[in-house]
Each structure stands twice: as C-alpha cells, then as structure tokens.
Steps between C-alpha positions, in 0.01 A plus 500: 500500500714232657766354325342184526196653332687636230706167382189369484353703290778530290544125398084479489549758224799396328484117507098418520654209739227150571699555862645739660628495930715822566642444879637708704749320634701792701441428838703184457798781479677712734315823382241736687179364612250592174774471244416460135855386357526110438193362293490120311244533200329202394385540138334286258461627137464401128748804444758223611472284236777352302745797772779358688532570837710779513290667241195422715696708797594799246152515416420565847794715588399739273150553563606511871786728391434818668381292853832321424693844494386653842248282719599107443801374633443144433256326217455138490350427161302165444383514132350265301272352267132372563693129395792567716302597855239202385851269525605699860162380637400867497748525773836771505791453701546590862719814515829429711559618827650850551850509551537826691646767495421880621184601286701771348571466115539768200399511150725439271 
C-alpha cells in the first residue's frame, strides 16, 4: 500500500473527517522521481471541536506517528472544523515554494 493510501486510511478511521485531500506534494522537492516524503493533509472533522491548533496537529501527529518516524519527511497539516473550512471558503492554503536543498534528510 502506498503511503498515500495508508494516511488516508488512517485519518478516515481515526477522525470520521466531512473532508479529507491528502497530497502528495513531493515532487515539488529535490527528491527521486516517485518519492513519497512531503504530504499536506487537508482535514475536516467534528473531532476538532473546541481543540486549538496545535492540539489539532498532535492529534494528527500521532495517528501519523509511525509514517512520521520512517517514510514522511515533511507534513503540512490543515485541520479544522466543519465552521472553520465553511469560513476558508472550503479553500486551504497554497503550500510555499521549495527552498532546495539536496533531497537527502535523516530521521531524527
């Protein structure tokens, strides 16, 4: 299963999300052609009710934990509630442009 495949399945599971956009966004990077490693999730949930935003991103983090541990090297995280994406025009942010580097990185 792809990497892809198996964040979203993950945060189907866990978080029951109204929306959910998991992008692969690592052929904006300096990494191998077919690369799994930088992702932006876009997740809508009730489970984010009455969370601040950091707890929003731990929430995430940890069901992603193990992907977070070996195969992701970057995770944009775009969580909110069905209220706050209604107020975003059911639109997320543009990730920024790469800023290099040599596609190399380790896990900490």
């Amino acid at each position: 299963m792809s990497t892809q495949a198996i964040i979203e399945e993950k945060l189907n599971t866990q978080l029951n999300p109204e929306h959910l956009q998991v992008i692969n966004e690592s052929s904006n990077h300096n990494v191998p052609e077919g690369s799994e490693s930088h992702f932006k999730v876009v997740v809508v949930s009730n489970k984010f009710s009455e969370k601040s935003l950091i707890n929003r991103h731990r929430i995430i983090n940890e069901i992603l934990q193990d992907e977070l541990a070996g195969k992701i090297h970057a995770l944009a995280i775009h969580a909110y509630t069905a209220e706050d994406w209604s107020e975003k025009n059911k639109q997320a942010p543009d990730s920024p442009d790469c800023k290099g580097g040599d596609g190399t990185f380790k896990n900490a």
